[in-house]
VEXSE-95442 format. One record per residue (C-alpha): residue in three letters; chain; x, y, z. Coordinates in Angstrom, 2 decimals. Layout:
BEGIN
> ala | A | X | Y | Z
...
END
This chain:
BEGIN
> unk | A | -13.20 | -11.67 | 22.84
> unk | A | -9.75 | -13.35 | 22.11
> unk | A | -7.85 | -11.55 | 19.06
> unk | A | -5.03 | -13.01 | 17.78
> unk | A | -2.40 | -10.77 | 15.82
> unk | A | -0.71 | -12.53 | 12.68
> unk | A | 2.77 | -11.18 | 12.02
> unk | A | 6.25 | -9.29 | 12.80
> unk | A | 6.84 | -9.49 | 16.29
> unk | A | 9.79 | -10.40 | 18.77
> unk | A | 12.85 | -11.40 | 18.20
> unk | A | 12.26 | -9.91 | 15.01
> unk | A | 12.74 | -5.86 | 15.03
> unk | A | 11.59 | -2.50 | 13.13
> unk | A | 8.41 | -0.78 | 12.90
> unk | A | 6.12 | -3.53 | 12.07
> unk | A | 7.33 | -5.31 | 15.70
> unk | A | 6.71 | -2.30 | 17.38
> unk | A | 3.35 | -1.41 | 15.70
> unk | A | 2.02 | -5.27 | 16.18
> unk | A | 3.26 | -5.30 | 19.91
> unk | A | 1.71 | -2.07 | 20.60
> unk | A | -1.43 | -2.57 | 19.56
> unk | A | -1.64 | -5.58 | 21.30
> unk | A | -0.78 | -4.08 | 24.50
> unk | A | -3.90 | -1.72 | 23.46
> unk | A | -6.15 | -4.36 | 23.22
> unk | A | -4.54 | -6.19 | 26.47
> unk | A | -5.31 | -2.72 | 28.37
> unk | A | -9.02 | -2.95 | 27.04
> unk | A | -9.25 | -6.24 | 28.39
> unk | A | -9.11 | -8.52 | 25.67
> unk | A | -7.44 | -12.15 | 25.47
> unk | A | -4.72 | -10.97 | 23.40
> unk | A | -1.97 | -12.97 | 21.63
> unk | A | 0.44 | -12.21 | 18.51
> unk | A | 1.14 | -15.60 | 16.54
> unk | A | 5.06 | -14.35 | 15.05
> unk | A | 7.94 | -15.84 | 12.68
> unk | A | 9.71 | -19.12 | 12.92
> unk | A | 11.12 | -17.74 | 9.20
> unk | A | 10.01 | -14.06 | 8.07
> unk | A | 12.42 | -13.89 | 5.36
> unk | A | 14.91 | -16.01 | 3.43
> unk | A | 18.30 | -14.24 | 4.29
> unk | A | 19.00 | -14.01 | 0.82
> unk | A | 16.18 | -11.71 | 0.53
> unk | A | 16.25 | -9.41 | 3.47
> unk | A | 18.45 | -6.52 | 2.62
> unk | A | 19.66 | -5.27 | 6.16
> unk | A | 22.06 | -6.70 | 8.11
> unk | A | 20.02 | -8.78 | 10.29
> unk | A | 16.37 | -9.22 | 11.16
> unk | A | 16.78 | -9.69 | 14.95
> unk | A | 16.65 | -7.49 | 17.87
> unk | A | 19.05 | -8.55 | 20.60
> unk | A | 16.60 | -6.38 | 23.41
> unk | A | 14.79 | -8.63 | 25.55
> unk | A | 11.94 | -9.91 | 24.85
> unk | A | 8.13 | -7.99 | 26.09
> unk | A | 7.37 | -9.71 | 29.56
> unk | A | 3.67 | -8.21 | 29.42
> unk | A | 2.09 | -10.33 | 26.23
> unk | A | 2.17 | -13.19 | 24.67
> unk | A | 4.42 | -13.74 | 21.42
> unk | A | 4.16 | -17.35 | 20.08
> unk | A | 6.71 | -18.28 | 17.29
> unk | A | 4.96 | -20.50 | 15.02
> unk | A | 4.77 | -19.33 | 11.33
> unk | A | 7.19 | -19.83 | 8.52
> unk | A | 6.80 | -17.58 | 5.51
> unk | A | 8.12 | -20.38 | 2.74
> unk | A | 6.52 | -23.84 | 3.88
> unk | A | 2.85 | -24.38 | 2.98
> unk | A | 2.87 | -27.33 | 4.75
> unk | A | 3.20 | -25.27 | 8.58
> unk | A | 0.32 | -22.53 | 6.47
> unk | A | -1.76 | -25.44 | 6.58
> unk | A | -0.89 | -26.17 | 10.61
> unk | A | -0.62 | -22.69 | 12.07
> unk | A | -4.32 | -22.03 | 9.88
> unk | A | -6.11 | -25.53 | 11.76
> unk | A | -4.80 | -24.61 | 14.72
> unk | A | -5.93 | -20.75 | 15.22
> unk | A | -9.30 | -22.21 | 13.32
> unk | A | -9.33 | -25.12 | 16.24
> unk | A | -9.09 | -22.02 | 19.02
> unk | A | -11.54 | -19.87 | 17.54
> unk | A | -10.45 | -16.56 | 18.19
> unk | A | -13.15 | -13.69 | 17.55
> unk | A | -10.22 | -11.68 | 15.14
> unk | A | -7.53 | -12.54 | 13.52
> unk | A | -5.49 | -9.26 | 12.10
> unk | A | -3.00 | -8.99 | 9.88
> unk | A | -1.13 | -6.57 | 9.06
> unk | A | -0.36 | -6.83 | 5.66
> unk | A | 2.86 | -4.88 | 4.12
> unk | A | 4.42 | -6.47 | 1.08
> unk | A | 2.86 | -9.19 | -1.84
> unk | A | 5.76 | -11.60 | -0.72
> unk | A | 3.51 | -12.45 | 2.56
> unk | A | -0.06 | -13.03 | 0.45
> unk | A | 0.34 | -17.12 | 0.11
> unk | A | 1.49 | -17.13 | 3.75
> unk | A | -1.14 | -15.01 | 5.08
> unk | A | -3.64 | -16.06 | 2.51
> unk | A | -3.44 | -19.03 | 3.07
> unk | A | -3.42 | -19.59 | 7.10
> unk | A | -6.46 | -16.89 | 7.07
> unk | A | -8.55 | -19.00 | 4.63
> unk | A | -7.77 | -22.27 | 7.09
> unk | A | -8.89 | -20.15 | 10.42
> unk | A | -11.80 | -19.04 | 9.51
> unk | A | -13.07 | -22.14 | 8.48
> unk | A | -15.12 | -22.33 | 12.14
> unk | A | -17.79 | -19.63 | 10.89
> unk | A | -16.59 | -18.05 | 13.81
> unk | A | -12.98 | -15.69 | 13.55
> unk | A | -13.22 | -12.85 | 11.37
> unk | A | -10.26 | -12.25 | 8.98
> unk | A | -9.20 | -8.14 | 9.58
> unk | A | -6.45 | -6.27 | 8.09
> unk | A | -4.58 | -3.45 | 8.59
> unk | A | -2.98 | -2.39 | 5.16
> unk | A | 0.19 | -0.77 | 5.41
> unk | A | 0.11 | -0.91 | 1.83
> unk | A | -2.13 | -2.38 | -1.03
> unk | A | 0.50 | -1.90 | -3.83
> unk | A | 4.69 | -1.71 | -2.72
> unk | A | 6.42 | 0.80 | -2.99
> unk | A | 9.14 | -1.32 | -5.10
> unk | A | 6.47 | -3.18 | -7.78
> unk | A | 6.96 | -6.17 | -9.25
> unk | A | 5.40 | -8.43 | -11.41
> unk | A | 3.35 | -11.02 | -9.12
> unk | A | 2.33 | -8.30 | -6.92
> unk | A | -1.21 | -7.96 | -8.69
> unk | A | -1.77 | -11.69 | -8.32
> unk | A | -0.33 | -11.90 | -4.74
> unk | A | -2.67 | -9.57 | -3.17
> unk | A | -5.96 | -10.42 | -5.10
> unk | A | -5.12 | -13.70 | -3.20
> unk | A | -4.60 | -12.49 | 0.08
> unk | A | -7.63 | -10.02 | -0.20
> unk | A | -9.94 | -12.92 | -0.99
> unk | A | -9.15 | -14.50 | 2.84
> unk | A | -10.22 | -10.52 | 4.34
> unk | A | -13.89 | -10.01 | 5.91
> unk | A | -12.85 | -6.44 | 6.93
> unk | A | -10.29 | -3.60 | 6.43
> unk | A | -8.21 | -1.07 | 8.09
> unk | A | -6.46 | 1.60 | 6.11
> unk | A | -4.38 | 4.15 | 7.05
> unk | A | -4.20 | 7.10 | 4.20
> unk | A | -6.55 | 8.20 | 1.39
> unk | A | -3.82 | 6.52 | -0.94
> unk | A | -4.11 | 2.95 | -0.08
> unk | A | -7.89 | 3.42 | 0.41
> unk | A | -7.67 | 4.25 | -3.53
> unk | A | -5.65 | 1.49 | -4.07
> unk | A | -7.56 | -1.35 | -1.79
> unk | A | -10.59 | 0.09 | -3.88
> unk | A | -8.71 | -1.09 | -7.64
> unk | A | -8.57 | -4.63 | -6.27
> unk | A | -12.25 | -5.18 | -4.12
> unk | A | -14.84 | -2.84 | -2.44
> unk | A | -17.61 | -5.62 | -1.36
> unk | A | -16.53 | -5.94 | 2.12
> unk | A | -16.21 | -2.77 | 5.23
> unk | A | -13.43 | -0.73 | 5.16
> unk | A | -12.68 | 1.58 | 7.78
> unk | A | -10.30 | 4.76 | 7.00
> unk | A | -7.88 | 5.27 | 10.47
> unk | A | -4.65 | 7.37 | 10.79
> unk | A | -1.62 | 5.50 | 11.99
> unk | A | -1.06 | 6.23 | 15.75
> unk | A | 1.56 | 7.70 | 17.17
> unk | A | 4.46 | 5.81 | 17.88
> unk | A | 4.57 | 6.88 | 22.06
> unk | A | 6.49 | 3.36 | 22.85
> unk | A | 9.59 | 4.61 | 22.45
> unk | A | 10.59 | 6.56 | 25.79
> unk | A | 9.67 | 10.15 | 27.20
> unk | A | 11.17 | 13.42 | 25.30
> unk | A | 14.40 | 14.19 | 27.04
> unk | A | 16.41 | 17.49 | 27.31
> unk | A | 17.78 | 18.47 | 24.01
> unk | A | 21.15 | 19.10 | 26.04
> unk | A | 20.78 | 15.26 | 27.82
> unk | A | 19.92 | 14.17 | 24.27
> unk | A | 23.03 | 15.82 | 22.42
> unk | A | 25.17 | 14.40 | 24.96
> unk | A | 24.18 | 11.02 | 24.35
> unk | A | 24.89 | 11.29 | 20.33
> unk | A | 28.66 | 13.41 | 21.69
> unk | A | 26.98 | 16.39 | 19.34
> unk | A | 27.47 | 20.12 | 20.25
> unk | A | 24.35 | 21.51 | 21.64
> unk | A | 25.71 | 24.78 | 19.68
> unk | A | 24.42 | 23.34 | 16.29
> unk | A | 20.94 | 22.80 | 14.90
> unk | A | 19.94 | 19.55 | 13.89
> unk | A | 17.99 | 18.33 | 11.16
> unk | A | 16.90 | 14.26 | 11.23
> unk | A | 16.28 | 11.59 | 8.45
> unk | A | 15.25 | 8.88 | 10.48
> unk | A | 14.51 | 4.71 | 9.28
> unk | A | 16.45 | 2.56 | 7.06
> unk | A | 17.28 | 3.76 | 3.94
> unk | A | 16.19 | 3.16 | 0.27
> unk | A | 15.44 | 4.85 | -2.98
> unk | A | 11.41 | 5.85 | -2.28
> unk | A | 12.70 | 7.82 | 0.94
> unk | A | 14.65 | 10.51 | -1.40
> unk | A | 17.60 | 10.80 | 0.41
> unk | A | 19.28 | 11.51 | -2.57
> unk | A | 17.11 | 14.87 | -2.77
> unk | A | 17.81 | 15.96 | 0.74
> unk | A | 21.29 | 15.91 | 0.35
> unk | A | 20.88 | 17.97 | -2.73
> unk | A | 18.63 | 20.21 | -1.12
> unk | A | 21.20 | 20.45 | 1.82
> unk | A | 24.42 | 20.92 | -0.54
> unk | A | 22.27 | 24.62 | -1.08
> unk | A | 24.63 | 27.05 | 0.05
> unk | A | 22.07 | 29.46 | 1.55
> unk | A | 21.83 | 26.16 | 4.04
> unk | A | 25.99 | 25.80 | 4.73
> unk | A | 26.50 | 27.99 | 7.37
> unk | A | 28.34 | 25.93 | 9.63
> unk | A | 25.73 | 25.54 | 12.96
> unk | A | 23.01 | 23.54 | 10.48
> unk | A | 23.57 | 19.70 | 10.71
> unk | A | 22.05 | 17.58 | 9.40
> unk | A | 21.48 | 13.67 | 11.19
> unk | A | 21.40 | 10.35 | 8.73
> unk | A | 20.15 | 7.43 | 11.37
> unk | A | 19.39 | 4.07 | 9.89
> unk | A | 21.09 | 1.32 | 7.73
> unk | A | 21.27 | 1.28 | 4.30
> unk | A | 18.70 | -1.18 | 2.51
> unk | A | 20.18 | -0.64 | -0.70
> unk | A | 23.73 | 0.61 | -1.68
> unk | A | 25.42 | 3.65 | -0.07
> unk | A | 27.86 | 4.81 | -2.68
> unk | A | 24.93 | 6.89 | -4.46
> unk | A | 24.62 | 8.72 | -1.03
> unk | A | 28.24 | 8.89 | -0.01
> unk | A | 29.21 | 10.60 | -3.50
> unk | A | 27.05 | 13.40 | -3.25
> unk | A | 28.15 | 13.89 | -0.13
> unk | A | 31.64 | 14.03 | -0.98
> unk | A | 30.77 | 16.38 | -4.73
> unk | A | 29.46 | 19.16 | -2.15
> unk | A | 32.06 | 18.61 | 0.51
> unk | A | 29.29 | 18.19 | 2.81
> unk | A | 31.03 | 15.49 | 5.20
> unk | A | 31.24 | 18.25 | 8.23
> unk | A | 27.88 | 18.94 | 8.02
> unk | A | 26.55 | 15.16 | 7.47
> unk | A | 26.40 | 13.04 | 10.38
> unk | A | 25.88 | 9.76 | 9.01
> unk | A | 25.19 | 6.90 | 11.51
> unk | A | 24.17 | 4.28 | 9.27
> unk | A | 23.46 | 1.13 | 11.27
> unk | A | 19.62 | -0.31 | 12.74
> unk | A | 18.53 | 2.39 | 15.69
> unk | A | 17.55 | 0.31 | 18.51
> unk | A | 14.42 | 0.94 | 20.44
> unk | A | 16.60 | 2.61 | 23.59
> unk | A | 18.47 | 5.20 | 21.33
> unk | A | 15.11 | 6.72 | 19.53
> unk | A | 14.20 | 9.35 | 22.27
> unk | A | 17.38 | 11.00 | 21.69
> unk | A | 17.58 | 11.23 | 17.47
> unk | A | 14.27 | 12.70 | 18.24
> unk | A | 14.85 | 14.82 | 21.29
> unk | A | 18.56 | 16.37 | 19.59
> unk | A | 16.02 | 17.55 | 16.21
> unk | A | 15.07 | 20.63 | 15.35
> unk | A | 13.31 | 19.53 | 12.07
> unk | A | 12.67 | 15.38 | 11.20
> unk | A | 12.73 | 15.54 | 7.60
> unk | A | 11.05 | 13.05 | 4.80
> unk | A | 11.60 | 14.00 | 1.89
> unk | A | 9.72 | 10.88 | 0.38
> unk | A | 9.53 | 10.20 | -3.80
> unk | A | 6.30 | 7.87 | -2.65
> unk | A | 4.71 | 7.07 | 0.46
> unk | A | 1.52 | 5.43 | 2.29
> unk | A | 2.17 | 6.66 | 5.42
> unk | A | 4.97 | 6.73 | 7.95
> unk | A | 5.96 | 5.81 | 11.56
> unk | A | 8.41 | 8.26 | 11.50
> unk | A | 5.81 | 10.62 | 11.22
> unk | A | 4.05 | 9.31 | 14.22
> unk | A | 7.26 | 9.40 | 16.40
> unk | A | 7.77 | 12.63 | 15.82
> unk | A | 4.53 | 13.62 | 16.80
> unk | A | 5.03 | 11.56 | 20.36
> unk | A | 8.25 | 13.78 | 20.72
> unk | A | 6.79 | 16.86 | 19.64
> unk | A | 8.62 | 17.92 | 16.21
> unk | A | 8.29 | 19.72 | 13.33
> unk | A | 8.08 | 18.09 | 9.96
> unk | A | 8.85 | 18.26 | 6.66
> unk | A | 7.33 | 15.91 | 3.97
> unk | A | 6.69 | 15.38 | 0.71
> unk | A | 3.22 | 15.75 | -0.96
> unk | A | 3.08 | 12.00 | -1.77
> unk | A | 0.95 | 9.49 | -0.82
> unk | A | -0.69 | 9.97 | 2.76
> unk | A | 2.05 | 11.81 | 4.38
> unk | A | 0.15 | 15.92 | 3.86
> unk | A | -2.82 | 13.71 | 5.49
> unk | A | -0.65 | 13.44 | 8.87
> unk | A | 1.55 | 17.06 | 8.81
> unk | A | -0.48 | 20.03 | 8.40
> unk | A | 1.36 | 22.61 | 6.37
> unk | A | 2.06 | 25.88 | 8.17
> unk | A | 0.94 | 24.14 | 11.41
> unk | A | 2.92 | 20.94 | 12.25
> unk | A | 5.53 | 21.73 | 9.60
> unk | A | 5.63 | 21.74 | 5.66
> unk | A | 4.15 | 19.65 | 3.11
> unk | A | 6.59 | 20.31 | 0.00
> unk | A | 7.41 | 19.37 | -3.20
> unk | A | 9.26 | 16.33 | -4.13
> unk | A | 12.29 | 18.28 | -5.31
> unk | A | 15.37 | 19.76 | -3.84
> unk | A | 14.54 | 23.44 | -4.70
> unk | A | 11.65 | 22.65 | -2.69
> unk | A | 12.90 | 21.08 | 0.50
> unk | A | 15.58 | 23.63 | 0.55
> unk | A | 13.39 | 26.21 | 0.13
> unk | A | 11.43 | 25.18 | 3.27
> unk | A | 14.52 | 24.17 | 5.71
> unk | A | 15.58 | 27.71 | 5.16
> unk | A | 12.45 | 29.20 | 6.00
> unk | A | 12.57 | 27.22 | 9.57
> unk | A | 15.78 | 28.23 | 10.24
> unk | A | 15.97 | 31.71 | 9.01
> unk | A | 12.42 | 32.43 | 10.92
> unk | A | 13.29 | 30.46 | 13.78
> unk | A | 9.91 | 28.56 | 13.39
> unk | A | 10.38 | 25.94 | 15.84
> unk | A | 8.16 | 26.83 | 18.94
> unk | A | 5.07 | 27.55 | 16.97
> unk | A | 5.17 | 24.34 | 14.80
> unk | A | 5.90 | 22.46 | 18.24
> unk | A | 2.81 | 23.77 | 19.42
> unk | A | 1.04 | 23.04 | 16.41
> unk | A | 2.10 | 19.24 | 16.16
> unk | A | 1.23 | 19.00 | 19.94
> unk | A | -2.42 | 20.23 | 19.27
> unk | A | -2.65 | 17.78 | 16.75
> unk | A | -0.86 | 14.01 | 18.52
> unk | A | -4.32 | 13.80 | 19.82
> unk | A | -5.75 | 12.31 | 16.55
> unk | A | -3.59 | 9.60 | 16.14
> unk | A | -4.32 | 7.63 | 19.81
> unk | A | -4.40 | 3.53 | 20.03
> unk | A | -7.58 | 3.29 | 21.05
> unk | A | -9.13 | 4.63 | 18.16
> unk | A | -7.53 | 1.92 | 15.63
> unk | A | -8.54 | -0.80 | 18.17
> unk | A | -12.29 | 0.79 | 18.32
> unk | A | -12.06 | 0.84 | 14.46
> unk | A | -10.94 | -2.77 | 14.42
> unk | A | -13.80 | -4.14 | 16.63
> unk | A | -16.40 | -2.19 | 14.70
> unk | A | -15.37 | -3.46 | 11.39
> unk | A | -15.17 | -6.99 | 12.89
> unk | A | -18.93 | -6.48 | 13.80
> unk | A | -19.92 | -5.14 | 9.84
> unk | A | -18.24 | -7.49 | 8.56
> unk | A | -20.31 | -10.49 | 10.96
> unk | A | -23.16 | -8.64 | 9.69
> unk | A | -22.42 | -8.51 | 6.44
> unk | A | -21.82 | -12.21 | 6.67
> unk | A | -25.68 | -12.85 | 8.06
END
């Protein structure tokens, strides 16, 4: 079967790159004809709120990564849809992430599987965005109207997928660990790497930054003073998606700035094993969530968690196993840092998160995706 994946790929970067070129390196390794169909445009600059949407690491020498699809010209929809419809791949999956990609993606899907042949699958990252706006209702009705199958990944877009259509399979299948980004190192080899004194603890908020990721709360949660004994750190990685004075002035109310390490630029793919590897505790301390990557890396480097009861995340992180499943409030993710540190929890929640990475392996999503591609064929006959 030839499967051809529809979205963020090389040159551009982030999670959705390295989720769409790791599956595909899945599917490669199970011996299918495997090719991801990427940008030309993702975004209008004007609309992309990081610095820049480009990796400058080489690009993957083991698949193949066509750029053909812009996001804002109808015209290429039209092309890039005749053309996959022309090769007739058996799939054609999408991962589908925000309402702003529905005519794009709507639209080419539609076109391909014109030849009674490719099934349309997605993988929903999410059904509704985390930051709503008014066409997002009529954005994804269109998009889900092109779909002959689903993928979802927590109980909380399933509910949501379900408030727009249930007439076609859907498939329920835990996002899989992230294990592309380098072996654990040494916590001392790690520290070294960031210049940090292996005489501290570290906590780690990890991915770019904006309001739904309640950054705001951990740093009010950290300003506690039970926490501010001088060894407890706590690690900021990623660039601001949004504006950083909010962030910056709390920081500077609790005079917290020589406990905050704040590295606030894009982490490339090379410098993830050792945030990870330097953490005691990765901490998300989420206002609203689907799921998270973040999640999944830290089960590939064997952390402890703390999340937020929102969304899909107490789905992933088992409370008193992997970590803590907590409030969205500072009292509460104080509460539950200090328990980890005080009672020096680390070993047994290591152990407990590596019991569990073995749920969350690639070749259950691609299973998933081949069996919904068959309901969904005979669904069609």
């Amino acid at each position: 079967m030839h499967v051809s994946i529809l979205g963020t790929a090389h040159p551009y970067r982030g999670g959705l790159a390295s989720f769409n070129e790791r599956l595909a390196r899945q599917f490669l390794s199970e011996g299918y004809d495997t090719e991801i169909l990427t940008f030309t445009l993702q975004y209008p600059g004007f609309l992309f709120p990081g610095k820049t949407q480009f990796t400058d690491a080489e690009a993957p020498d083991d698949m193949k990564i066509k750029r053909v699809l812009n996001s804002l010209n109808p015209i290429n929809w039209i092309k890039v849809g005749s053309k996959i419809r022309k090769q007739k791949p058996g799939i054609l999956l999408i991962k589908y992430w925000h309402p702003f990609m529905a005519p794009c993606f709507g639209t080419v899907a539609r076109i391909a599987a014109g030849n009674d042949v490719t099934r349309v699958i997605c993988i929903f990252d999410n059904v509704i965005p985390h930051e709503k706006s008014l066409i997002d209702r009529l954005f994804t009705q269109y998009f889900l109207k092109s779909v002959n199958g689903a993928i979802v990944m927590s109980g909380s877009v399933l509910e949501d997928l379900k408030s727009f259509r249930i007439n076609f399979p859907v498939d329920f299948n835990p996002h899989p660990l992230y294990d592309n980004y380098g072996t654990p190192l040494n916590r001392e080899d790690a520290l070294r790497n960031l210049k940090l004194p292996a005489e501290n603890s570290y906590m780690l908020f990890f991915g770019f930054i904006r309001a739904y990721k309640g950054l705001d709360l951990l740093l009010e949660a950290f300003a506690n003073r039970n926490l501010r004994n001088g060894k407890l750190k706590l690690i900021v990685a990623g660039e601001f998606y949004e504006n950083d004075k909010p962030y910056r002035d709390i920081i500077k109310k609790y005079d917290m700035s020589g406990d905050v390490i704040l590295i606030d630029h894009f982490i490339g793919e090379n410098e993830v094993s050792s945030f990870f590897s330097a953490a005691d505790l990765i901490v998300q301390p989420y206002r609203s969530a689907t799921q998270s990557g973040v999640t999944q890396i830290a089960y590939h480097f064997g952390k402890p968690m703390l999340v937020t009861n929102v969304g899909g995340l107490g789905e992933i992180v088992k409370d008193g196993q992997c970590g803590y499943v907590v409030n969205p409030d500072p009292q509460s993710v104080s509460a539950a840092i200090s328990d980890f540190f005080t009672n020096n929890r680390y070993d047994e929640f290591s152990a407990g998160v590596n019991l569990e990475k073995s749920r969350f392996t690639w070749d259950k999503l691609t299973a998933a995706v081949i069996n919904i591609s068959r309901e969904s064929t005979k669904q069609k006959t």
